[in-house]
C-alpha positions in Angstrom: 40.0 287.2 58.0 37.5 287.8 60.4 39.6 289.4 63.2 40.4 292.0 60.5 37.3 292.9 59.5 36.1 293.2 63.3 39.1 295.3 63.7 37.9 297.4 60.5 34.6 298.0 61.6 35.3 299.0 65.0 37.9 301.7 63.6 35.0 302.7 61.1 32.5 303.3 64.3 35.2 304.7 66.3 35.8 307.4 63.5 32.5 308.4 62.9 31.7 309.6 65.9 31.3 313.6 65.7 31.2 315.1 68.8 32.0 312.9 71.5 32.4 308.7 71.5 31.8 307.0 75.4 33.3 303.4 75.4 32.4 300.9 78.1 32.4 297.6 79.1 31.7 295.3 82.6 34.6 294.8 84.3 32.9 292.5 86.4 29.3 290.0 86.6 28.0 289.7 90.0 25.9 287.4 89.5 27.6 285.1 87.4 31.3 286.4 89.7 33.1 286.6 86.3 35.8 288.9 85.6 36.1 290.5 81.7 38.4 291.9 79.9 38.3 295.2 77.6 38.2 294.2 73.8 41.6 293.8 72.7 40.6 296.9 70.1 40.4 299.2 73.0 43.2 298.0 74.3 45.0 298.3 71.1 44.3 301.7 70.2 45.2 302.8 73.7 41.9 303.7 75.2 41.9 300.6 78.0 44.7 298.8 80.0 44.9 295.0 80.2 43.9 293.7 83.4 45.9 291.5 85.4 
């Protein structure tokens, strides 16, 4: 369901990009001291690790 379509669109994105595709997210807040994780889509297609 909607897991798959989140999955679809990100693959969509990540293909459309021509030249060159920069990926990010926080690792960590500051302010709020909470630790995130990379999307499990990154993670999937190999472009972040899971933290620890």
């Amino acid at each position: 369901g909607s897991l798959e379509e989140e999955r679809r669109l990100f693959y969509v994105a990540v293909t459309r990009a021509k030249d060159e595709l920069y990926l990010s997210y926080a690792k960590y807040d500051k302010i709020k001291k909470v630790t995130y994780q990379p999307s499990r889509f990154l993670i999937e297609a190999g472009m972040a690790q899971e933290e620890a």
